[in-house]
N, C-alpha and C positions, 0 to 999 in steps of 0.2 A: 504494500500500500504506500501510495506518495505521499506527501503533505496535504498536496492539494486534494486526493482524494477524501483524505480525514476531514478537510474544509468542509467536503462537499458531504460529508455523510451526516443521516439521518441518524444512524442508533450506535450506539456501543454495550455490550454486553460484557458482565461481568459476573462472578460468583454472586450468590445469595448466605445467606447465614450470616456467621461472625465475622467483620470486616478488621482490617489490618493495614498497617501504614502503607503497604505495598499496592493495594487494589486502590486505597483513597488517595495515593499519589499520583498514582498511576493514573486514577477517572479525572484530578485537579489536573495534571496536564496535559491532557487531550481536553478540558474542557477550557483550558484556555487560549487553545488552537482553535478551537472551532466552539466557539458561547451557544450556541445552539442547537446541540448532539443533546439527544436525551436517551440517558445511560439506562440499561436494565440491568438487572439484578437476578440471577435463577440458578437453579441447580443445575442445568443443563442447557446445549445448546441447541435450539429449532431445526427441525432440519432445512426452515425457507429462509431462517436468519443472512439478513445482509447487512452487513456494519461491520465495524471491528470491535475484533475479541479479544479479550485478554485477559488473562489470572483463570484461564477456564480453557481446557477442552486442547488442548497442546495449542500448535500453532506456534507464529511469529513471536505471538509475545505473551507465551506462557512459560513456565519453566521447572515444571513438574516432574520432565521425564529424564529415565537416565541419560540420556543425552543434550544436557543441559548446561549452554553457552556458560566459558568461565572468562574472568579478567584476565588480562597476563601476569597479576599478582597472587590468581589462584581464586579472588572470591567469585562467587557464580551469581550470575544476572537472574533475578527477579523481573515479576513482566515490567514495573516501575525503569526499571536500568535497562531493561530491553526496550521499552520505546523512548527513553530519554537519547538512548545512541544512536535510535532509529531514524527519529524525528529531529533532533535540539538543532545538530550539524546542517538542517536546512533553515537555522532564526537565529542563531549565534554563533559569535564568534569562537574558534576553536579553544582556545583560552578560559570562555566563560563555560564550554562543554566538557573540557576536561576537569575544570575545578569543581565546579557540580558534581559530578559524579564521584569525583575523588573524596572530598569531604564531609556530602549529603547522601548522595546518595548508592553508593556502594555500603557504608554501614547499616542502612535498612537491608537491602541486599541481602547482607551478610546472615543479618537478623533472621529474614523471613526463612529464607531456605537453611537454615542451621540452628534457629532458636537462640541464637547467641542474643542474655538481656542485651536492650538497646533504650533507654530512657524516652527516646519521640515515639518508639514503637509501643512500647508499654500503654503512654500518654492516649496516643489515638485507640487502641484495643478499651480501655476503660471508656471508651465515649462507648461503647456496646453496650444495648438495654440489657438492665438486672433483671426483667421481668420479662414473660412471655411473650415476646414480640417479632418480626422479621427485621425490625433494626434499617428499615428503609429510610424513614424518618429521620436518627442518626445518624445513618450513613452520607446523608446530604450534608448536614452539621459539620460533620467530620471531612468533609472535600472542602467545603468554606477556608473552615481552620487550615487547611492545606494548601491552598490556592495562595492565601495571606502569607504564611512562610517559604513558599516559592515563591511567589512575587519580589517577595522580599530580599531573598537569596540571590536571586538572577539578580537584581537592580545591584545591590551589595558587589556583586563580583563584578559588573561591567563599571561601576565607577573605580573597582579596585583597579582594572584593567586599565583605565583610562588614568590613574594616577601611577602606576607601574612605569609609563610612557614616559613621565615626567619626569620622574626618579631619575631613568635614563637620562634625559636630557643633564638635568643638576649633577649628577656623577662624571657626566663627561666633560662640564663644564668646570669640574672643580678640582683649585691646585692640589688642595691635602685631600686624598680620597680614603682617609681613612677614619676621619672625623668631616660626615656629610650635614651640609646646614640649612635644612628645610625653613619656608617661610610659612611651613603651616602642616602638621600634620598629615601625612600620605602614606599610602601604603606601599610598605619597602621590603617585603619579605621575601617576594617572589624572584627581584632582580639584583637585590644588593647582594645576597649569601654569593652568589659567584663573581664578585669582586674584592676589591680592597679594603673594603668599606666594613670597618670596626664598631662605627657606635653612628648613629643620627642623631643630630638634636631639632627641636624645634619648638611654637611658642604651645606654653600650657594651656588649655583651657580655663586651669584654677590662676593664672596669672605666673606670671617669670617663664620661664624654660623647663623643658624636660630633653632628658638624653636617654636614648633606648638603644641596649647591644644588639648589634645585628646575628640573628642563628646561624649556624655552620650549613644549612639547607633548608630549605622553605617546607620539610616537610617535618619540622622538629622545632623544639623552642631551647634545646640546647646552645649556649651562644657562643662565639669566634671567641670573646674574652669579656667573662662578667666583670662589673665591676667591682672597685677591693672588696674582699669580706670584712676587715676593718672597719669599713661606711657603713656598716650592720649595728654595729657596736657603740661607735665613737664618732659622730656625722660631721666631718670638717664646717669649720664655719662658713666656706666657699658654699655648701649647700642648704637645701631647705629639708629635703627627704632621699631615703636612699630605699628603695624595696627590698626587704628581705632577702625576697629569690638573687638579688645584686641584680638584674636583666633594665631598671627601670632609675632614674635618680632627678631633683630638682632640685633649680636654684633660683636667683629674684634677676639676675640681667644673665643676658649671653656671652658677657666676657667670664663671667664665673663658671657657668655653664662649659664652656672650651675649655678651660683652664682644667675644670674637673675630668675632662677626658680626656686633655692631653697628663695629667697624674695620672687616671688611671692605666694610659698606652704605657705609661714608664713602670709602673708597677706589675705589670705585668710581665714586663723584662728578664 
């Protein structure tokens, strides 16, 4: 099925009974390709049924059977991650489709077909009636709630993407790349770890500066070089606060602020 066929279709069809973050994310974005698909719900599939199917009945984007598409990391696609790689790569950018997947939604993923707890998964299964019921009513509920946290997600990543760019720009444009000097908080995680670039600072939102370590890879919060474990203890007067983890530190102007990172590049010596 293309995109555009999904545009153009009338019904989508999905299990009945107890719903899961996999089927309500799954129905949330196909419903937000096309706002006017009205989804069914049933134990089984019609044999005149036309629409698409999923979380039911094998197919494209079920993933039930022992032959069951896996990631190249090993976790295996849910029908949610079967049509988010089906679909996403023809509305966004490769960037905003790998991230998605990587942080959102491969863990559900992971969840449904393995049972592994997952805290959002949990979350959505408890919106399922206590009481005697087919749970259609809820299950609408529950795509709402869903649609709102993918909305969300996607926006979230394409501004990250679009500050990534930036990053770029300011690292190539600057003498010391090891202490980088944002005019306003941006997301740096994804393109600093494969540079030079030791620590960022920029302005606080609580007022003065903050300076943040850069991680050894965007897929870890472990960082190139925390700052001293001393500043835990004993916070130089050059600052205002030092975070436990050392990953995080403030001060009241930017020359303090530099100063504190150029001590801590030498202490780390």
């Amino acid at each position: 099925m293309t995109i555009e066929n999904l545009k153009k279709c009338k019904y989508g069809l999905t299990h009945s009974g107890t719903f899961h973050a996999d089927d309500v994310f799954a129905t949330a974005f196909i419903k937000m390709i096309n706002p006017s698909i009205t989804i069914i719900r049933a134990s089984s599939i019609p044999n005149d049924f036309k629409g698409i199917v999923y979380d039911i009945g094998g197919g494209l984007f079920d993933h039930h059977g022992n032959d069951n598409k896996k990631r190249p990391n090993g976790i295996p696609y849910a029908a949610f991650g079967k049509l988010w790689a089906h679909f996403a790569p023809f509305i966004y950018d490769d960037y905003i489709v790998k991230k998605i997947d990587k942080k959102f939604i491969a863990p559900l993923d992971l969840s449904d077909n393995t049972g592994l707890p997952d805290t959002l998964c949990s979350a959505i299964e408890a919106m399922n009636p206590t009481h005697e019921a087919n749970g259609d009513k809820e299950f609408v509920e529950a795509v709402k709630f869903a649609t709102v946290i993918l909305n969300n997600l996607i926006n979230h990543e394409i501004k990250n993407y679009e500050e990534e760019k930036e990053v770029k720009e300011i690292y190539e444009k600057s003498i010391n790349k090891e202490i980088i000097v944002f005019d306003k908080h941006l997301h740096f995680t994804d393109y600093l770890p494969g540079t030079e670039a030791i620590y960022v600072i920029f302005p606080s939102n609580r007022g003065g500066y903050s300076a943040q370590g850069v991680p050894i890879n965007s897929d870890t919060v472990e960082l190139k070089r925390p700052f001293p474990a001393s500043w835990t203890q004993d916070l130089p007067e050059y600052l205002t606060f030092c975070h436990s983890s050392r990953f995080l530190i403030s001060a009241r102007t930017l020359d303090e602020i530099i100063y504190a990172c150029n001590i801590a590049l030498k202490d780390g010596e």
